[in-house]
N, C-alpha and C positions, 0 to 999 in steps of 0.2 A: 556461662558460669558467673561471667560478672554480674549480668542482671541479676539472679536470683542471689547474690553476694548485697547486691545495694537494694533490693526489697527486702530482706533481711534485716539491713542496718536499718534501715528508716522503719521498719515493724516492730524494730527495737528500742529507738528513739521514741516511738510513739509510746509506746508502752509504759517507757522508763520517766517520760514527762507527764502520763496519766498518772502513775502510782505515786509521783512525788508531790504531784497536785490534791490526793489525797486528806483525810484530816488523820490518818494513825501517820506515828511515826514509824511502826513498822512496816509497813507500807513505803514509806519513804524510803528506809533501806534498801528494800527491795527493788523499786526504782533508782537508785542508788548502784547498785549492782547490774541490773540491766544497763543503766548510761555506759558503766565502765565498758560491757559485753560490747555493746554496741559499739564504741569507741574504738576498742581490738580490733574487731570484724573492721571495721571501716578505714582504720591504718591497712590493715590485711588487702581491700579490696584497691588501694589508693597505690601498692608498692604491684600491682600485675604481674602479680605471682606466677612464673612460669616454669614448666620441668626443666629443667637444664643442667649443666657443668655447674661445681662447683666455681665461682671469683679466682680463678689463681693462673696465673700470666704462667706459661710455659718458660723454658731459659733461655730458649732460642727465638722466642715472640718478642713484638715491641709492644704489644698491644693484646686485649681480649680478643676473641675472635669466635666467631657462633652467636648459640644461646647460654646462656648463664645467670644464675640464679644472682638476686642484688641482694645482700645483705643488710642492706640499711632497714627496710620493715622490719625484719625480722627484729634487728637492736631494737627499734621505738616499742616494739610488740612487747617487748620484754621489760625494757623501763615504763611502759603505760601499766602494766600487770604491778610489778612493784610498787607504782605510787598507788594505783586504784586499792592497793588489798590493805595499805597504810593507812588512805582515806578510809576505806569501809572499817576497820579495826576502830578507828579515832570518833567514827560517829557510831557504831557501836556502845564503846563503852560512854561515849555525851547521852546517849537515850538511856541508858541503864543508870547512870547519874538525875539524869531528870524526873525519868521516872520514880525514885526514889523520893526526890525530894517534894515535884510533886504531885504522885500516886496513882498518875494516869497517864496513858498512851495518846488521848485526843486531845489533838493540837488547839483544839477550839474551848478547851476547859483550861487552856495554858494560857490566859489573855496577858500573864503582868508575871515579873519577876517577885514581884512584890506577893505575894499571893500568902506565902509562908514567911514570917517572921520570926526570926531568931530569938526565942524567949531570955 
């Protein structure tokens, strides 16, 4: 399971540092969103995810004991989702600002800030 968990992330990386290499910017997002996927998946494969018990110390235990699930991927899984959906919101609405201002999606027609001058 793990194999096919880390050809996964790396099919993902790959993917998500093609479309960002790109000249559209939406393309860029889109690679954009794959890094984050990928990023997920790879915290996911890095915490060894196993079926078990819930984290919780019995009253008469001093200690875990068995199998049991770790909680801590799970938390990063969940604060990398919130930043990544902040970051894709924030570059979102910069391409929809750019695009506005100046009129195209390809990155190689955007050479200068300077392009549109404020009459």
């Amino acid at each position: 399971m793990e194999i096919i968990l880390a050809l996964t992330v790396g099919g993902l990386y790959a993917a998500a540092i093609y479309m960002m290499l790109r000249r559209s910017i939406a393309k860029f997002i889109i690679g954009l969103v794959l890094l984050s996927h990928a990023t997920h998946l790879f915290i996911f494969t890095i915490g060894r995810t196993v079926r078990g018990a819930p984290p919780l110390i019995a009253s008469n235990a001093e200690t875990l004991s068995g199998l049991f699930a770790d909680p801590v991927p799970q938390a990063l899984i969940l604060t990398a989702i919130v930043i990544s959906f902040g970051v894709q919101a924030f570059a979102l609405v910069l391409v929809k600002r750019v695009y506005q201002t100046q009129g195209t999606g390809d990155m190689d027609r955007m050479r200068t800030t300077d392009s549109l001058e404020a009459a």
